[in-house]
N, C-alpha and C positions, 0 to 999 in steps of 0.2 A: 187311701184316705187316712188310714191310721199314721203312715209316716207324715204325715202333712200335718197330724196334730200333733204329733210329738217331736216334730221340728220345731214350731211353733212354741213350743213348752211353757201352754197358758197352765196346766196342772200341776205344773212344777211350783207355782207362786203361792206362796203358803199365808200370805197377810188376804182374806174374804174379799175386803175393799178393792185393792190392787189387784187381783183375780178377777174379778168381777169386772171392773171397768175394764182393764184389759182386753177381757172377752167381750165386752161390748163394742170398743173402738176395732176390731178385728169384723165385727158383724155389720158393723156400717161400712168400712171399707170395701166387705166382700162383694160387692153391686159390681163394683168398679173394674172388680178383677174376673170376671167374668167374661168382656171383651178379651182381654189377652188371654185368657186360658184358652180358648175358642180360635185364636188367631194360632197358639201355638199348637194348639191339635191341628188345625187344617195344616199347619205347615207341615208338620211331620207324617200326614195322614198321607200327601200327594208326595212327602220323600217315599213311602211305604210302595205307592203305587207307580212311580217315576223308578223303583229300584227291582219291579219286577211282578210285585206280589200282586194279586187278583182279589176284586172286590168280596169275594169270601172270606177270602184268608182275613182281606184288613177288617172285614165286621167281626170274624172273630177274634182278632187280637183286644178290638176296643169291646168285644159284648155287646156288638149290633149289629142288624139283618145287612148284608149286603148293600143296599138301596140306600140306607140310612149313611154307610161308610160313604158312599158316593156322592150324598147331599152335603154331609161334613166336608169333603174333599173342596165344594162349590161354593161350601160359605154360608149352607141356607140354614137357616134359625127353626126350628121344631115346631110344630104350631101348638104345642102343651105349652110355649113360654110362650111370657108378655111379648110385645112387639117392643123394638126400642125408642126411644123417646123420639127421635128424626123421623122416626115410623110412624108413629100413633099420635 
C-alpha cells in the first residue's frame, strides 16, 4: 500500500488547498475502484491456481485462510463489506 501512495504523490504537493482537494477527489473516486481491483485479483488469483499452486500456498501469498483464496478465485464478496448496489 505504501507504493500505491507514493505513486500517487498526494504528499509530494506542497500548496494545503491543492493537497487537500487532491486527496479528497482521490477518496470519492476510490468506491469506484474497488470493483476492478477485485476483478484483477480474481484474475491473477485463478492464473496462480491454473499454474499449478495449491489453495494454501495462494492464501498465503495474499494473507488468507485457504477457503477465503478459493472464494476470491469465485468472485464471492466478503460478508464484512456492503453488498453492491445491484445487490442491496
Amino acid at each position: 500500500m505504501a507504493e500505491l501512495l507514493e505513486a500517487i504523490e498526494l504528499e509530494a504537493i506542497e500548496d494545503d488547498v491543492a493537497c487537500a482537494s487532491a486527496v479528497t477527489a482521490v477518496l470519492n473516486e476510490w468506491p469506484a475502484h474497488h470493483a476492478r481491483l477485485r476483478e484483477i485479483r480474481q484474475r491473477r488469483v485463478l492464473a496462480l491456481k491454473e499454474s499449478g499452486k495449491t489453495w494454501p500456498q495462494i492464501g498465503q501469498i495474499l494473507g488468507v485462510h485457504p477457503t477465503h483464496a478459493q472464494q476470491i478465485a469465485k468472485g464471492l464478496r466478503s460478508t464484512k463489506r456492503p453488498p453492491k448496489a445491484a445487490e442491496g
